[in-house]
N, C-alpha and C positions, 0 to 999 in steps of 0.2 A: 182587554187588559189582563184576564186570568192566561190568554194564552201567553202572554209574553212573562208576564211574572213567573207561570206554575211552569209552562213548558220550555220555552224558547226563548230565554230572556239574551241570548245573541243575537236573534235576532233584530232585535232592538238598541243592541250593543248596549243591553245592562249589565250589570254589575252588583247583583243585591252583595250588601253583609251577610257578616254568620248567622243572621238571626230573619233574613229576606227583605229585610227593608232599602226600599232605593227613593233618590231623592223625585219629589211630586214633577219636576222642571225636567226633568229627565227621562220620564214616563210620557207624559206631555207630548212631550218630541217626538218619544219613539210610534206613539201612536198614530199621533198625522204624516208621521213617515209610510207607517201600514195602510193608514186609511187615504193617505192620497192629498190629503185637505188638512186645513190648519184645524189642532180641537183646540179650546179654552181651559184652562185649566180651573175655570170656577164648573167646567163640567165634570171634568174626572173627580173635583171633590165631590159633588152632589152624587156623582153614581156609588163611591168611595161610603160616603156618607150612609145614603140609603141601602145598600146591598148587601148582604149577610157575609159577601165574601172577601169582603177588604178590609184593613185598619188603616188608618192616619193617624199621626203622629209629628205635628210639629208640620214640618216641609216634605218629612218622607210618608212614603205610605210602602203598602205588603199585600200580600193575598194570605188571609187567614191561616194556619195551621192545620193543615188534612190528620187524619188520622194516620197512624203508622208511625215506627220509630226509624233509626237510619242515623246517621253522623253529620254534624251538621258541617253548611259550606265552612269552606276557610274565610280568613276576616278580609282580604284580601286575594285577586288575582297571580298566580304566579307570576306571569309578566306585565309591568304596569310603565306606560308613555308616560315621557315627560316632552313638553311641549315646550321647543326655544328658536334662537338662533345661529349661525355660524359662529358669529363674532365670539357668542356666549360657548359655544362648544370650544372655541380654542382656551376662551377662559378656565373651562371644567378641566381641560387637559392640565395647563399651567398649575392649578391649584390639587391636582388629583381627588379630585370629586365635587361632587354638586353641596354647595353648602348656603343656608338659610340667611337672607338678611333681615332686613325688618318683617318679612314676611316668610309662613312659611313655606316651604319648595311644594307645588301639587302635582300632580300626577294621576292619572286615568286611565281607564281599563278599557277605554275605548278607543282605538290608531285612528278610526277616522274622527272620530270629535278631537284628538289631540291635535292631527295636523291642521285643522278648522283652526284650531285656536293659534298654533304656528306660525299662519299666513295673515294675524290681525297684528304680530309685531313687526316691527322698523327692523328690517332686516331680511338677511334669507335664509326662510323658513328651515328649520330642522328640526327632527326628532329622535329624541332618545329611548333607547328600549334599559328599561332595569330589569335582570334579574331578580324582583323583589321577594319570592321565596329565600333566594340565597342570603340577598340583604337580611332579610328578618332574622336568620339563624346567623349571621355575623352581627346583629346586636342594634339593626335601624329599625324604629321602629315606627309604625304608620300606621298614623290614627284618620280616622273619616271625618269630613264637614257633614254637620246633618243637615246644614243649608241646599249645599249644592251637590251632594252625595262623592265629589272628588274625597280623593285618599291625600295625605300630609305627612310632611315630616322636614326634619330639621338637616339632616345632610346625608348622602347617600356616597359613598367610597369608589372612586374610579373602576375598583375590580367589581363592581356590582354592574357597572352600566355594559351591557353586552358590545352595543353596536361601537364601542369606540375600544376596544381590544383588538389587539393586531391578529388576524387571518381571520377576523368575524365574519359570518354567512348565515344562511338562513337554509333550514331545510324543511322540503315538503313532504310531507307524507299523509297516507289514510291508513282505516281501518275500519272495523265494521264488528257488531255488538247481534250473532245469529239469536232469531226467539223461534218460539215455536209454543204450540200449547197443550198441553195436557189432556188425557180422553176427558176430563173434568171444567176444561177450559182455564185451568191455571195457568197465565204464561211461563214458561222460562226461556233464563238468557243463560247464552253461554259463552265462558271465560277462558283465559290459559292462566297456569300458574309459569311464573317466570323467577329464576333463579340472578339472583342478585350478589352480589360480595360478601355481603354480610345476612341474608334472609332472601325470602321468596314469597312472593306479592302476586294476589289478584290481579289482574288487567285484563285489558282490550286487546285483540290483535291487532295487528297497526305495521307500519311499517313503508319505506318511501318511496316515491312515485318514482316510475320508470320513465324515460323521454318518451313525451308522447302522450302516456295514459293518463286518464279524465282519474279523480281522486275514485269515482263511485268504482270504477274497474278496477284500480289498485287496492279499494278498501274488500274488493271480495276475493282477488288476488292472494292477498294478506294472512284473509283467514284460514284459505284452502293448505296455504305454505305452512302457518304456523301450528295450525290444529292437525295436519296430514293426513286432510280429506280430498274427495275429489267430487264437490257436490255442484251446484248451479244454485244460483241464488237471485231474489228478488228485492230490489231497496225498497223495502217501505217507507225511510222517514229518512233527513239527514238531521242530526243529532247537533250538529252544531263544528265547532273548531274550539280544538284544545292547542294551548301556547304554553310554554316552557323553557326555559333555558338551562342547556349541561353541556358538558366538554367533550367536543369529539377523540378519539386518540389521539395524543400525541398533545393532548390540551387545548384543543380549537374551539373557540366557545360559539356557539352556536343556538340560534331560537328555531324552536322547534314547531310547524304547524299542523296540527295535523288531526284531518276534517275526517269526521266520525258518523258511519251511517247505520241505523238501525235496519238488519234483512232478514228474508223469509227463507230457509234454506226447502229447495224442490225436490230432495229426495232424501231416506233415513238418512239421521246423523249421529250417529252415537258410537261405534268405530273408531278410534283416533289414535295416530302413530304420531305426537310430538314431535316437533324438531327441536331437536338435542343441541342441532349445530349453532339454533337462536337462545338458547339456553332456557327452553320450556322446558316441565317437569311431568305438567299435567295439565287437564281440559276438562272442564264440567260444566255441566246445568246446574242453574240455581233460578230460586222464585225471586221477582223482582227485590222484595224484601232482603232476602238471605241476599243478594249482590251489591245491595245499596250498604249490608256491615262485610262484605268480606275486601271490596277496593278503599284500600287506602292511600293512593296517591292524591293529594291535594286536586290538582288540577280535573281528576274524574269524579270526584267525588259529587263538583254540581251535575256532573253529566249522567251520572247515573240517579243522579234524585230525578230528575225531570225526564229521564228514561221509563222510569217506576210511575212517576203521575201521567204520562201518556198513556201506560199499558190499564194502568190504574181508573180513569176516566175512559177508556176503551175508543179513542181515540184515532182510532188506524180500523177504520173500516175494511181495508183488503185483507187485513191478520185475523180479524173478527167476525168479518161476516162471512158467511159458505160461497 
């Protein structure tokens, strides 16, 4: 339970809120997905209950609040499923957006539980991908069931739903978050600064798969191009998959995936020639801390809290131990 709440709650294809809470039905699942075998959920409450490291609350439960400060998740995923059918997709077309009837519209942050739920209507099966970052800042807003931890709202704008824009695609990509540790044993992680239109942002290096290449080769690929090093590197963890939707040139809207691994770099790193030509400025080390306040892209933001409680719980035995 705390590894999928505190570290890897992709794994389980959650979704907490801003504040870590995910519905009890939902946890439930993900665990006898882990574990193999069906659990009960009158046992997650009882361990929930008993153990110093969980809350409950209603339907939803959390894993406690660690020490450490940091920015909290967003209230929602950038890219959030809606789950319909054909007939209903030409509807959404005809009407230019998804709008509420007696109920309101749900949507989930997780593709495979959405298409699950797809394939239980009269019809054939489809899914819709929103933009729901963008929505949010064009004025939809989505609020959460605390029943069943899905996200809601009342009507969402044809320009928000990605997959139904003309020359829509999806692109792959990796990228990779180097650590390393200090004669003191403090981890850090290292960043690029990337220059943007209007300002210049913290990230991850990243960048997208070549035909052929597995995400772990292109996530170390990535780093070497965009930091302008020439090191060898070890994966120690994969961090998860980060989703987003933005416009290619030329306005091609596009969702973005792209699977993030945490490595050990094999020889000094601290040398770096930037590429200019990706519009990086700068590369540094930071303590898991100082990187969990300097990223502020929505979508990184869970990934680097659960980056920090991995290093933080010393959890990577090959980074830690001699």
């Amino acid at each position: 339970m705390a590894f999928l709440l505190r570290h890897r709650p992709d794994r389980g294809n959650l979704c907490p809120d801003s504040e870590g809470w995910v519905g009890l039905v939902e946890l439930v699942d993900a665990v006898s997905r882990l574990v193999h075998r069906e659990v009960r959920v009158d046992v997650i409450q009882d361990i929930a209950t008993n153990g110093r490291g969980f809350e409950l609350r209603g339907s939803m439960i959390r894993a406690r609040a660690r020490r450490g400060g940091g920015r909290r998740a967003p209230a929602h995923p950038d890219i959030l499923f809606h789950a319909t059918t054909a007939d209903r997709v030409d509807e959404v077309l005809e009407k230019g957006g998804l709008f509420a009837g007696n109920r309101p519209l749900v949507f989930s942050g997780d593709e495979v539980g959405a298409w699950r739920t797809a394939h239980r209507f009269r019809g054939e099966p489809r899914l819709l991908v929103i933009d729901a970052s963008r929505a949010k800042r064009g004025g939809v807003n989505f609020s959460r069931s605390r029943r069943s931890g899905l996200f809601l709202a009342e009507k969402v704008p044809l320009a928000h739903v990605l997959n139904l824009q003309p020359n829509y695609a999806e692109q792959l990509s990796a990228g990779g978050i180097p650590v390393r540790l200090r004669p003191d044993g403090t981890p850090e992680l290292c960043l690029i600064k990337v220059k943007r239109r209007n300002r210049a942002t913290w990230e991850v290096a990243k960048g997208k798969l070549e035909p052929g290449e597995s995400p772990e080769t292109a996530g170390c690929r990535e780093i070497c191009e965009e930091m302008g090093i020439d090191v060898p590197f070890t994966v120690l963890a994969p961090l998860g998959e980060v989703r987003y939707g933005f416009m290619a040139p030329g306005g091609l809207p596009r969702l973005k995936r792209v699977y993030l691994f945490l490595v050990r770099p094999e020889a000094q790193m601290d040398a770096f020639d930037p590429s200019s030509r990706e519009g990086i400025g700068a590369v540094k080390w930071f303590t898991p801390d100082e990187a969990c306040r300097v990223v502020r892209h929505t979508s990184l933001i869970p990934l680097m809290q659960r980056t920090r409680e991995l290093l933080r719980d010393r959890a990577l035995p090959a980074l830690f131990e001699p």
